[in-house]
C-alpha positions in Angstrom: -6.7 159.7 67.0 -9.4 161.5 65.2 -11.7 163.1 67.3 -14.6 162.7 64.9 -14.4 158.8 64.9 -16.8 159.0 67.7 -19.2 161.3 66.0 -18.8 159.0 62.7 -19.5 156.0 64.6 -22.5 157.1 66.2 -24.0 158.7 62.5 -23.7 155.0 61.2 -25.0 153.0 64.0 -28.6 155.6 63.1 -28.3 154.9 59.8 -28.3 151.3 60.5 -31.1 151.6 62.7 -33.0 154.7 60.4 -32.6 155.4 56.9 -31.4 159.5 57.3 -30.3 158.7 61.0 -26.9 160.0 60.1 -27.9 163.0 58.5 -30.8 163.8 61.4 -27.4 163.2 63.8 -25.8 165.8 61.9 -28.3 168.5 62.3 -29.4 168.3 58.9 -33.3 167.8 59.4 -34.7 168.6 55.8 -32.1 165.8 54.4 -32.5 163.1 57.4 -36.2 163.2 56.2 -35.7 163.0 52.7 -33.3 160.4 53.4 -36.2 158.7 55.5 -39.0 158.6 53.1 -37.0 157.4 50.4 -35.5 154.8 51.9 -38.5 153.4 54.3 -40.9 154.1 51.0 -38.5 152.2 48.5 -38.0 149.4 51.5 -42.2 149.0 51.8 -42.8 148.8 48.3 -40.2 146.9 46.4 -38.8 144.6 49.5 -42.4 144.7 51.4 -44.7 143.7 48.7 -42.1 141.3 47.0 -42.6 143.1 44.1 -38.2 143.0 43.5 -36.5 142.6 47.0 -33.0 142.1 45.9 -33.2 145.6 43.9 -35.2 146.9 47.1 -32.8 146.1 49.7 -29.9 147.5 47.1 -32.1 150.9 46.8 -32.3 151.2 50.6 -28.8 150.7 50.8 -27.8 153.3 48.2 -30.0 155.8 50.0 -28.4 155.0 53.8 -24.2 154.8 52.1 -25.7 158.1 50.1 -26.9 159.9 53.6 -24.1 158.7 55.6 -21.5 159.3 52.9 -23.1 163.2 52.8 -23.1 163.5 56.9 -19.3 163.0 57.2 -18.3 165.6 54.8 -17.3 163.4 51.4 -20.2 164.3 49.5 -23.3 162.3 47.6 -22.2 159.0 46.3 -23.0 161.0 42.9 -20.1 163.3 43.7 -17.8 160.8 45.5 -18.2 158.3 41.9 -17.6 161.4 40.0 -14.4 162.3 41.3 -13.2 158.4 41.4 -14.2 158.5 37.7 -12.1 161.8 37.5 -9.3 160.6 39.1 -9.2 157.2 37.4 -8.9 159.0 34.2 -6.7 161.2 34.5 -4.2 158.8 36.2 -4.6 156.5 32.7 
C-alpha cells in the first residue's frame, strides 16, 4: 500500500473542514493562506450575501480541489487541465 494514502487522507479531510487546510498540512504556509482567503472571501460574498451561491459554492470548490490537487504533488488544476488537454490531443 502506499504509504502516503495516510498523509493524502488527512490533507483532504482539512480541506473539507478549511479552504488551504491541505496545503497548511503540507508545510506550505504562504499558499494554505492564500488558499484561505480566497476561498472563505469568495464563500462570504457570493454564497453569504446571496448575491450568486451556486457560482459561490463552485468558486470555493475550485479553490479547495486547486489546493488539495497542489499538496499531493499533481500540480494546479491549471496545470493538471493543461496536460489532459495535451494528452487528449495528441492521442487524436
Amino acid at each position: 500500500m502506499n504509504e502516503n494514502v495516510g498523509g493524502n487522507a488527512l490533507k483532504l479531510v482539512g480541506e473539507i473542514l478549511l479552504p488551504g487546510g491541505a496545503q497548511l498540512l503540507a508545510g506550505n504556509v504562504k499558499s494554505g493562506l492564500t488558499h484561505t482567503v480566497i476561498g472563505v472571501a469568495a464563500g462570504a460574498v457570493l454564497v453569504g450575501t446571496g448575491i450568486a451561491p451556486f457560482l459561490g459554492t463552485l468558486a470555493v470548490l475550485g479553490v479547495k480541489l486547486n489546493s488539495f490537487s497542489s499538496s499531493v504533488g499533481a500540480g494546479s488544476l491549471w496545470d493538471v487541465g493543461s496536460s489532459a488537454i495535451k494528452h487528449e490531443s495528441k492521442a487524436a
